[in-house]
C-alpha positions as CSV (number, residue, x, y, z in Angstrom):
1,X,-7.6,3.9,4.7
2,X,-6.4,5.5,7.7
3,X,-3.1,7.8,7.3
4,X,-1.6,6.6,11.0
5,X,1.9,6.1,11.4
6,X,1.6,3.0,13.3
7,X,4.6,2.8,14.3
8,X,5.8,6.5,15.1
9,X,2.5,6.1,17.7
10,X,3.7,2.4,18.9
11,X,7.6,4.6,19.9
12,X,6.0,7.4,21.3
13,X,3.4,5.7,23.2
14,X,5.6,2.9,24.6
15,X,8.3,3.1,26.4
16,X,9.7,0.0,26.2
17,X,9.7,0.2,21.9
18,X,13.1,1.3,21.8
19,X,14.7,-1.8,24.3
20,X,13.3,-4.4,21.9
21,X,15.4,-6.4,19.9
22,X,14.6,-6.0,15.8
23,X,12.6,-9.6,16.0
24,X,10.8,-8.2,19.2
25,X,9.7,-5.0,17.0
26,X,8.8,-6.3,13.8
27,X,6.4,-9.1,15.6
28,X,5.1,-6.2,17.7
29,X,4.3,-3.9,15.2
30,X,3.3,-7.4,12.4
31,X,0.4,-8.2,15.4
32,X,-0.9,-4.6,15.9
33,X,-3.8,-3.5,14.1
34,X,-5.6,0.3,14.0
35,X,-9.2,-0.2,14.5
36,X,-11.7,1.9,14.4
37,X,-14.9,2.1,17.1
38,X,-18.2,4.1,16.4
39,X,-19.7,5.6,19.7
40,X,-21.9,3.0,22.0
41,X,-19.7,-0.3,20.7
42,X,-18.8,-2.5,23.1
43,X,-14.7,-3.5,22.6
44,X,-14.7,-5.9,25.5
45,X,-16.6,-7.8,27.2
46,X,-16.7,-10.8,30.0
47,X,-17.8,-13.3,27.1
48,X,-15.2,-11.8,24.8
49,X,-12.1,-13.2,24.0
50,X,-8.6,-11.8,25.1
51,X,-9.2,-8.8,23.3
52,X,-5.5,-7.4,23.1
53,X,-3.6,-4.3,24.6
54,X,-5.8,-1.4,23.7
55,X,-4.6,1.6,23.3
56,X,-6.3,5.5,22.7
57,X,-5.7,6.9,19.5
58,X,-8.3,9.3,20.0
59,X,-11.6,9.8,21.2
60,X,-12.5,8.0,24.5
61,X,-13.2,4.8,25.8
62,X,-14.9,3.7,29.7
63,X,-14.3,0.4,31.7
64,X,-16.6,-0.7,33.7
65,X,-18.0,-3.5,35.8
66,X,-21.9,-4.6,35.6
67,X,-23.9,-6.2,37.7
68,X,-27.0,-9.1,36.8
69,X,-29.6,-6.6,37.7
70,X,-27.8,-4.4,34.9
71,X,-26.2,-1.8,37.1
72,X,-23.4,-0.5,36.1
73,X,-20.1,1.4,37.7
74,X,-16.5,3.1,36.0
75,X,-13.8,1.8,36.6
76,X,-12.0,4.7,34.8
77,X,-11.9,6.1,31.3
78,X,-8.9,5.9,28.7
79,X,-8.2,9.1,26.7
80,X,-5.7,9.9,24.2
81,X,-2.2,7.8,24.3
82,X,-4.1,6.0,27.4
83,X,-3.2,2.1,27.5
84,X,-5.7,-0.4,28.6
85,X,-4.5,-3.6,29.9
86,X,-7.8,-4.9,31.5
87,X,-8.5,-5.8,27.9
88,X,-5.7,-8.4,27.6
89,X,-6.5,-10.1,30.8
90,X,-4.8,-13.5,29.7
91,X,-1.7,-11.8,29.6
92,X,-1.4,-12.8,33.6
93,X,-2.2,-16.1,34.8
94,X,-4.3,-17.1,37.7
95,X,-6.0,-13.6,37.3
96,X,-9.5,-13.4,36.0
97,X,-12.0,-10.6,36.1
98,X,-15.3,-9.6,34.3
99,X,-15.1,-6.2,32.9
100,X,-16.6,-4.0,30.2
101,X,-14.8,-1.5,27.5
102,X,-16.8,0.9,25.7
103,X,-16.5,3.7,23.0
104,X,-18.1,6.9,24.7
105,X,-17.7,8.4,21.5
106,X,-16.1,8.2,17.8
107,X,-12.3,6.3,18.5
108,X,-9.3,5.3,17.1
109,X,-7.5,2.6,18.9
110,X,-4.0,0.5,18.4
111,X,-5.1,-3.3,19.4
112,X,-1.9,-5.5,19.9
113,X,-2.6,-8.9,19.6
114,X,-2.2,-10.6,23.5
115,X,-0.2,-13.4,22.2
116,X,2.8,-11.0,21.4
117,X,2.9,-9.1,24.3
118,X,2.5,-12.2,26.7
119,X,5.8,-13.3,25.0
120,X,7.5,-10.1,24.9
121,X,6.7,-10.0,29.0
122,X,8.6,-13.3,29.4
123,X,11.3,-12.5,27.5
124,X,11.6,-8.6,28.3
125,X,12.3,-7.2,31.6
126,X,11.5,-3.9,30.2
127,X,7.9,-4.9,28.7
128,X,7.2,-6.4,31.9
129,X,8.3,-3.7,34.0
130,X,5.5,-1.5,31.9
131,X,3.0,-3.8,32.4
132,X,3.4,-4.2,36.3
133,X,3.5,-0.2,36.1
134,X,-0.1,-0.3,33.6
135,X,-1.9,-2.6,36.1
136,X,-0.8,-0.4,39.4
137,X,-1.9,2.1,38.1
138,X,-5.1,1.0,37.1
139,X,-5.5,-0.9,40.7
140,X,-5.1,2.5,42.0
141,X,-7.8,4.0,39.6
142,X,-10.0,1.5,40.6
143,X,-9.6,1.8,44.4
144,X,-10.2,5.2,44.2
145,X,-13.6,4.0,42.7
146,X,-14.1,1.7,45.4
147,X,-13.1,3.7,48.0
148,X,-15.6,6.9,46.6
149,X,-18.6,4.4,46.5
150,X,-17.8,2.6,50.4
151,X,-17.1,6.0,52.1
152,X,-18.6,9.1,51.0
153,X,-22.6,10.1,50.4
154,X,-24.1,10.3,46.5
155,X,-24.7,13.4,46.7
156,X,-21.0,14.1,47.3
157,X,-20.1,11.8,44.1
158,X,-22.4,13.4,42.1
159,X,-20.7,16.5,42.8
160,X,-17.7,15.2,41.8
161,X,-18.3,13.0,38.9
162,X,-20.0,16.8,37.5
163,X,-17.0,18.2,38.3
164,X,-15.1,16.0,36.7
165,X,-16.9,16.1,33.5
166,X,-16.8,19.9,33.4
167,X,-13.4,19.3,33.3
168,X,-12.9,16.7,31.1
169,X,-15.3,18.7,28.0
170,X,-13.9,22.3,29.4
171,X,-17.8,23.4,29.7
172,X,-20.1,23.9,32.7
173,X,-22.9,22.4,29.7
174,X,-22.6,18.5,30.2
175,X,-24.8,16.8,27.9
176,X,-25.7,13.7,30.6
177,X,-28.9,12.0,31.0
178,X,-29.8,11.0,34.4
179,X,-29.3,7.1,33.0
180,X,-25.6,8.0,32.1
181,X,-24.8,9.0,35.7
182,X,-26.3,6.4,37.2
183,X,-24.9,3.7,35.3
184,X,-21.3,5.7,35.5
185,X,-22.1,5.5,39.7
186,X,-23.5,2.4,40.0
187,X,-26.8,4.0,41.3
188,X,-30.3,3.7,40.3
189,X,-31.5,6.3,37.9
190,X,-34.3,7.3,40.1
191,X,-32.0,7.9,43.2
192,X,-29.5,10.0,40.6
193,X,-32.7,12.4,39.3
194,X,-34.4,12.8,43.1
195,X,-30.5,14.5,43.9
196,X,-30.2,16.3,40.7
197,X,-33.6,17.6,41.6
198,X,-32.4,18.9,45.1
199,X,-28.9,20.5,43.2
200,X,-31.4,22.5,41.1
201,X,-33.5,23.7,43.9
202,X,-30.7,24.7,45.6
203,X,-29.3,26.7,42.4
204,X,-26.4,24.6,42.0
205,X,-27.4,23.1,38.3
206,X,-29.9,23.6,35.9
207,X,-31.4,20.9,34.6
208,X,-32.8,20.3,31.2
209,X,-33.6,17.3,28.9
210,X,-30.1,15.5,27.9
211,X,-27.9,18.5,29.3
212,X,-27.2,19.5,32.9
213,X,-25.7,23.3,33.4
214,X,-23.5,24.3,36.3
215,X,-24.5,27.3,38.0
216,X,-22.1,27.5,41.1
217,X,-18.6,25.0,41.3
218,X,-18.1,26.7,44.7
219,X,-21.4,24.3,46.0
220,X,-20.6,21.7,44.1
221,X,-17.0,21.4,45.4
222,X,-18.6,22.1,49.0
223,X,-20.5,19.6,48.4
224,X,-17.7,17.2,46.7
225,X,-15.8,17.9,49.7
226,X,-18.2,17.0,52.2
């Protein structure tokens, strides 16, 4: 159905393909499977099973943690060729953790099957030399997070995250609601709208239903600096 060269993606994306033996590559590529997500599904979740290495054909996925009251927070987003290996938790022993993996949008994603690339770790320095490197990464993405939310003001991470945004879509037009940021900041959606509010007064945004304009990036970096 889909005209993907599974395995052209699997070498490109992995740079471990081309130190696996021929029994290492045909099980890898036997236990990976091309899925397709429409926008708002949830891949993974804390009640899910071990999901599988995800990885970002195209369009874009966000992990994130949530909280009993129903807050949420971003861990980080995966893009194009990103790899996800929060999604395979059961790859590590002794290491658990509650997260969330959803598509922000129409995606394509390679799922390997958890089983094989547990194996493959044990038996392939290479594989688990990419791993370690996936989950430092990550752990630095996430601190970042962490770090963001303990230290600076919401005002100055709302600057940012629209920053970052504008980036990410090329467009000073970001079609957010107030709930999106807030669940993206781990905020409350009133608290997100009362600084919006305050951005537009002080010409920095315009605001207006689903979409939020950006008038001036030199505030809003002021601001993100701050």
């Amino acid at each position: 159905m889909l005209n993907i060269d599974k395995i052209e993606l699997l070498e490109r994306i992995l740079p471990f393909f081309n130190n696996l033996s021929s029994k290492e590559t045909e099980e890898l590529i036997s236990k990976s499977f091309i899925t397709k997500y429409e926008k708002g599904t949830i891949v993974h979740n804390k009640n899910s099973t071990c999901t599988g290495l995800l990885i970002t054909i195209s369009g874009q996925f966000r992990t994130f943690i949530s909280a009993p009251s129903g807050r949420e927070i971003t861990l980080f987003r995966l893009l194009e060729r990103d790899v996800c290996i929060l999604s395979a938790s059961c790859v590590f022993q002794n290491i658990t953790y509650d997260i969330n993996l959803e598509a922000e949008e129409e995606s394509l994603a390679i799922i390997i099957d958890s089983s094989i690339i547990k194996d493959l770790s044990q038996s392939n320095t290479h594989v688990l030399e990419f791993l370690f490197n996936l989950t430092q990464n990550k752990l630095s993405e996430v601190m970042y997070v962490l770090e963001q939310a303990v230290f600076f003001s919401l005002d100055s991470r709302i600057s940012n995250f629209l920053i970052e945004e504008s980036n990410l879509i090329n467009s000073n037009t970001l079609y957010l609601t107030h709930e999106s940021i807030a669940n993206h900041l781990g905020s409350a959606r009133e608290v997100i709208s009362r600084i919006l509010k305050k951005f537009e007064k002080d010409e920095i945004i315009q605001v207006s239903r689903g979409n939020i304009k950006i008038l001036n990036f030199e505030k809003l970096n002021n601001i993100s600096n701050s």
